[in-house]
N, C-alpha and C positions, 0 to 999 in steps of 0.2 A: 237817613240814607246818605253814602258817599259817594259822591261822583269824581272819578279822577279827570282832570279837567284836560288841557290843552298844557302844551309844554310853549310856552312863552321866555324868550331871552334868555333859553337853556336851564327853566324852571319850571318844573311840574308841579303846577296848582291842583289843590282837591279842592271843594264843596262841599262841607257837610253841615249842615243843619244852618245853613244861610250864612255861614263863614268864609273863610277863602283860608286857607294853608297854603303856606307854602314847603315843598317836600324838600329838608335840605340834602346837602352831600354829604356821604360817609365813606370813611376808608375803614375795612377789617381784614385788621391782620390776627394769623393763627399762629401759636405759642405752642410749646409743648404743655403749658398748664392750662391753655386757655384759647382766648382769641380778646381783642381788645377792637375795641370801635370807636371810633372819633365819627364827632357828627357838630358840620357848622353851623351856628347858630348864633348870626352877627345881631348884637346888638341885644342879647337877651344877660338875665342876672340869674345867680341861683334864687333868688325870688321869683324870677319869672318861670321859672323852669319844674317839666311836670313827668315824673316818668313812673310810667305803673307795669305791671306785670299781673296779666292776668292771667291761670293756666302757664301754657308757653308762647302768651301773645304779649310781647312788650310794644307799651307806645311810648313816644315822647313828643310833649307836645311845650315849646317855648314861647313866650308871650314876649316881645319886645318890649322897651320900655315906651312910655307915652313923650310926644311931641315936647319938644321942650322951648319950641320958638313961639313967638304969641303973634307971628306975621305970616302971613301966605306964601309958601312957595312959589319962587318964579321958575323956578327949573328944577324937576324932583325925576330921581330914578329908580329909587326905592320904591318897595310897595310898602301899604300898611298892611299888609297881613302877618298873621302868626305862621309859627313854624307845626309840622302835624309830619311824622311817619311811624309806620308802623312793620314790626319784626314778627317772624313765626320761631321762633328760637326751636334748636335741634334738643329733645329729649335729654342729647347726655351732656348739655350743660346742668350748675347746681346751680338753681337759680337764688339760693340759699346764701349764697357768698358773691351775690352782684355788687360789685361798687360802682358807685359813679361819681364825677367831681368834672368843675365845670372851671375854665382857665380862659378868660381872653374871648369869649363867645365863643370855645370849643369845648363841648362835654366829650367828656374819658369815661365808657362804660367796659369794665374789666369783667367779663364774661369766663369764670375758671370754669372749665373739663368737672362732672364729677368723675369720683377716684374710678369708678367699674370702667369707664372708657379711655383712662391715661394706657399708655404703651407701660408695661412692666417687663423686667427679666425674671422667667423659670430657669429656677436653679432645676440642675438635671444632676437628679441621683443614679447612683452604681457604682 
């Protein structure tokens, strides 16, 4: 069960199955071929990174990488939690031709139009 949590320091926490997510930001922009999403995910690797498509339900879930200091924080403002959101994708994309690639802690997921719903020109006979 998920519970969407409390929006904390302009961060919406979920809860699910005794985790914490945290739900990152994304910008989507729409293409004539597509629509393209970026989604920040500070601190994670394409190892840590998990994105499935079920139906037209995509999630993406990134895992940070583990502590790398072997002393206690004296001042921390980071959480340890993972990243978790989830999309209801619109029918006329092809979910056939999703790319994704990940730069810098930011994944690039290239969501193309399939072809029945791109704008085309009818040629007009007579």
């Amino acid at each position: 069960m998920n519970t969407v949590a409390k929006r904390e320091n302009n961060e919406v926490l979920e809860h699910s199955q005794e985790r914490l997510f945290i739900c990152p930001q994304v910008n989507i922009f729409e293409t004539k071929e597509g629509y393209l999403l970026e989604a920040d995910l500070p601190g994670v690797t394409k190892e840590g990174l998990e994105v499935t498509l079920e139906g037209t339900t995509l999630t993406l879930v990134g895992r940070r990488a583990g502590e790398k200091f072997s002393a206690d924080p004296l001042y921390r403002e980071s959480k340890g939690a993972d990243y978790r959101r989830v999309f209801e994708l619109d029918p006329g994309i092809d979910t056939t031709r999703i790319n994704a690639r990940v730069e810098d802690g930011v994944l690039y997921l290239e969501l193309p139009k399939a072809e029945a719903v791109k704008p085309r020109k009818i040629q007009i006979q007579g």
